[in-house]
C-alpha positions in Angstrom: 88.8 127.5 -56.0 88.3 130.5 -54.4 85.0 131.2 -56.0 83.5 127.9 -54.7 84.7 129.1 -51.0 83.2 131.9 -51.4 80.0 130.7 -52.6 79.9 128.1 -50.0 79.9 130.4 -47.4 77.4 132.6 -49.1 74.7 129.3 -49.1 76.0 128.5 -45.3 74.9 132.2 -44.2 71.6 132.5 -46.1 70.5 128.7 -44.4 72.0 129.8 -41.3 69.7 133.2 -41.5 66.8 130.9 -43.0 66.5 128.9 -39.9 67.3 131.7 -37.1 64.3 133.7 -38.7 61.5 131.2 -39.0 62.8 128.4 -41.2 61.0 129.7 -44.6 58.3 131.7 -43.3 56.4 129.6 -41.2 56.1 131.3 -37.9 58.4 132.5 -35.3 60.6 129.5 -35.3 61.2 126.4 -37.7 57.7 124.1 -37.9 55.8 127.1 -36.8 57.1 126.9 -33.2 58.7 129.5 -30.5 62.3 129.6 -32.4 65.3 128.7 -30.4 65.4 131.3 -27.9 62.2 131.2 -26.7 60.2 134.0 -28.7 56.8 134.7 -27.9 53.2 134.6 -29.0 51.7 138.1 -29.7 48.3 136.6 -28.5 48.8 135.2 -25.1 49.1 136.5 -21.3 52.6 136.1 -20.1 53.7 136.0 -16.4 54.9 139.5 -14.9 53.3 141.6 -17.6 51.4 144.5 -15.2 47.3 144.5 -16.2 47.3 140.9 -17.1 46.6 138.6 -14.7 46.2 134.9 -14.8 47.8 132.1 -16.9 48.4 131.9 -21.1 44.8 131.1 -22.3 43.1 132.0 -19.2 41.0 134.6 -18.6 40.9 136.8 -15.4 38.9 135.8 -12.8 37.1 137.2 -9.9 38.4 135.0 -6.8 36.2 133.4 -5.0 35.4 134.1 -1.2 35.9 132.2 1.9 31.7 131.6 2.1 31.4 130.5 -1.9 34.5 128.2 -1.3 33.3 126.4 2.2 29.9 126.3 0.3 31.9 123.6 -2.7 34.0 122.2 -0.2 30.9 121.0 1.8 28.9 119.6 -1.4 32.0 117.8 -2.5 32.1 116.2 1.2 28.2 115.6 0.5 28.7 113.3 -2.4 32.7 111.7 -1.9 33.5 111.9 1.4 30.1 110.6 4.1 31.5 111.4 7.6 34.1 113.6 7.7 33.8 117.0 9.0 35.6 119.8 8.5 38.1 120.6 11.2 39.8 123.5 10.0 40.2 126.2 7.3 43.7 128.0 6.0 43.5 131.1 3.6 46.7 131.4 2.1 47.6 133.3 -0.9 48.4 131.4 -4.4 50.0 133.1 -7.5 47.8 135.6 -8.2 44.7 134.9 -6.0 43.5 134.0 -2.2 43.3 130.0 -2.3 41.6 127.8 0.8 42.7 124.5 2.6 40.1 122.9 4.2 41.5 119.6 6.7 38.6 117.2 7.2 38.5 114.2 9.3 36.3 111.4 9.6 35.5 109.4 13.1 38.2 107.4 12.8 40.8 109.9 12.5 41.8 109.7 8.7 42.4 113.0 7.6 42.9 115.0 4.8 42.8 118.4 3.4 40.7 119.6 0.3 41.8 122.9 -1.9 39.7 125.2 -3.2 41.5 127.5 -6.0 40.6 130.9 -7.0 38.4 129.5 -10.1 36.2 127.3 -7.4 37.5 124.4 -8.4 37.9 121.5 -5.3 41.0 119.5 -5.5 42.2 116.7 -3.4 41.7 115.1 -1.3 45.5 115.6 -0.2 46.3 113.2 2.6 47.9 114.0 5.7 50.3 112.6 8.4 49.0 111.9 11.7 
């Protein structure tokens, strides 16, 4: 009796210590994932680490400038938005770059504002209240 105790909880410690360190070899956690607590992957940027900037899988970019981004925002009106203007611009600074609002109105006073991000990319239109 007291050998099959024992050797009970011998086989309920090694699968206990087979799961918490990568469920047979396959990775950081069991199926090849992070593991239970969150782990990590060697390869990627992470958040708050100093000389890495940007997002996992992202590369570092060079942010764009108040003349490039007016430039996008102005074809993007060109071709999806015919007669509206814009009325305003707001700098404001995003997670790791300078970002832009632009608020553009038509004639008939619909409004809405367009963001440029620090990769150049135009999103929106975001609308507004009047």
């Amino acid at each position: 009796m007291k050998r099959t105790v024992i050797f009970t909880l011998a086989l309920m410690l090694a699968a206990t210590m087979a799961f918490a360190y990568g469920g047979m070899g396959r990775g950081n956690g069991m199926m090849g994932g992070y593991g239970m607590m969150g782990g990590g992957c060697g390869q990627c940027q992470q958040f708050g680490q100093p000389g890495q900037p940007g997002q996992p899988g992202q590369p570092a970019v060079k942010a764009i400038t108040k003349e490039e981004a007016q430039k996008k925002v102005d074809a993007y009106i060109a071709s999806n938005l015919k007669g509206y203007k814009v009325e305003k611009t707001q700098e404001f600074q995003g997670r790791m770059h300078t970002m832009y609002n632009f608020f553009v109105k038509d004639a008939s006073g619909n409004q809405f504002i367009l963001r440029v991000n620090p990769w150049g990319n135009v999103m929106g239109p975001f609308v507004t209240q009047k």
